[in-house]
C-alpha positions, 0 to 999 in steps of 0.5 A, spaced: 819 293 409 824 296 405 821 297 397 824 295 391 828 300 388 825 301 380 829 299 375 834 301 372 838 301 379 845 304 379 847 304 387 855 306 388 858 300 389 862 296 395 865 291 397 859 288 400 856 286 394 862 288 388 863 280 387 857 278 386 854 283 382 861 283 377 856 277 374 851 280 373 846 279 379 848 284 385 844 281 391 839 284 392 834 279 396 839 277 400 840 281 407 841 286 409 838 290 402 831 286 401 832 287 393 830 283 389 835 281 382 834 284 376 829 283 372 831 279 366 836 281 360 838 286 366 846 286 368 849 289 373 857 293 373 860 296 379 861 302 378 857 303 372 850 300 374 844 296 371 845 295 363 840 292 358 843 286 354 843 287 347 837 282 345 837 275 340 835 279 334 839 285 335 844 280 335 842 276 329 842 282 325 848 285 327 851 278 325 848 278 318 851 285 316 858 282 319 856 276 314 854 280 308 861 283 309 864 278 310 862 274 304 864 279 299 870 280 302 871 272 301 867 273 294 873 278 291 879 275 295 877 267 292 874 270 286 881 273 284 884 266 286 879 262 281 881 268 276 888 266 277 886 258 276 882 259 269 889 264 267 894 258 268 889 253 265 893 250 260 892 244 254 895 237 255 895 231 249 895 225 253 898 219 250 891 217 245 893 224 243 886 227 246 887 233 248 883 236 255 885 243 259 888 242 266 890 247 272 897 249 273 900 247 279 901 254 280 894 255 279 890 251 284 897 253 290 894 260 289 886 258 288 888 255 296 892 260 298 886 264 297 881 260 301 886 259 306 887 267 306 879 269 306 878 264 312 884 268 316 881 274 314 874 273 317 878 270 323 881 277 324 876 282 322 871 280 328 877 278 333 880 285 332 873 288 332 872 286 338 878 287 342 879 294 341 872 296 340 868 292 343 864 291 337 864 289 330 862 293 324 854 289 324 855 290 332 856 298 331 850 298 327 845 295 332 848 299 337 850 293 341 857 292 345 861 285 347 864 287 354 868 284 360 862 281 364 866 284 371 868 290 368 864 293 362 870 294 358 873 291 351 875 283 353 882 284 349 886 280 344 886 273 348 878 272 350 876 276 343 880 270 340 878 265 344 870 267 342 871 268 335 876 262 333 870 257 338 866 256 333 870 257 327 873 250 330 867 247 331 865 249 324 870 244 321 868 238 326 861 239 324 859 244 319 853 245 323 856 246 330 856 253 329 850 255 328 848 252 334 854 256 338 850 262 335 844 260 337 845 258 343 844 265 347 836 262 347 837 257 351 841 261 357 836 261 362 838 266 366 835 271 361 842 274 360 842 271 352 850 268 354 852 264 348 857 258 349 862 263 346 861 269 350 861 264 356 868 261 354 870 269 353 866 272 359 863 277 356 856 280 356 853 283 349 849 289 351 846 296 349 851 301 348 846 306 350 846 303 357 854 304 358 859 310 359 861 314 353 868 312 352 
């Protein structure tokens, strides 16, 4: 009887099996190795081998320190908006002669932009990040990486997009729509820890220690 190889197990990749473990299963259990899978929060890459996938805290974590980034990044740039709107204030005498502070239209056009401004740069600062490489700063900290669930490389601009605008979007349908998206890793049962986002992006996040120097 064929034993189990321990795990992590790296085998030369073939044809054979390539297909099947580009998704993370290679198939072991089924003739003619005998293998049995992965263990759970184990993926598999051709050519590279058994990686560990990063786990929900490590994830959570990361994507606090991206949030604190993120948010003074917003506090200054909307700050400087709500400055320009106090400075532009002017006083209005109305028809009774009562006086009252009103926002210029230049004043409120500029606090939007900066709004609008902020909400782009979030956008950018993960979708950049992750596309070329594979991690945003937060990420990089906790020594995790988003990868290419065939390949074990960066997904690019396209999918990058894709996985950081999914719950933006759904965000402004559903204030809470994507808090649930960032939760949803916890209920992939295959132990992979795949969100809705990764699995629209076809990725893995993983540890970094477990792959390739690039």
């Amino acid at each position: 009887m064929t034993q189990p190889p321990p795990w992590p197990y790296n085998p030369s990749p073939s044809p054979e099996y390539g297909a099947a473990a580009a998704y993370g299963y290679p198939t072991y259990g089924q003739q003619p190795y005998g293998y049995p899978p992965p263990p759970r929060g184990v993926v598999f890459f051709p050519g590279v081998g058994a990686v560990e996938v990063a786990s929900f805290g490590q994830r959570f974590v990361a994507r606090l320190i991206d949030g604190v980034i993120n948010v003074l990044g917003i506090g200054v740039i909307v700050g400087a908006g709500v400055a320009a709107l106090i400075a532009t204030t002017h006083d209005t005498v109305d028809a009774w002669g009562t006086t009252s502070r009103e926002p210029s239209a230049g004043g409120v056009a500029i606090l939007l932009l900066s709004i609008a401004f902020a909400f782009v740069l979030g956008v950018l600062y993960e979708w950049l990040f992750i596309a070329f490489r594979g991690a945003t700063p937060g990420k990089m900290a906790l020594g995790v990486v988003v990868v290419d669930e065939a390949t074990a490389q960066p997904i690019g601009l396209g999918r990058s997009l894709l996985r950081v605008l999914f719950p933006a979007v759904a965000n402004w349908v559903l204030p809470i729509a994507a808090l649930v998206i960032y939760l949803s890793p916890l209920f992939d049962g295959t132990g992979r820890l795949k969100g809705w986002h990764d699995q629209l992006a076809k990725d893995f996040v993983v540890k970094k220690a477990g792959l390739p120097a690039r």
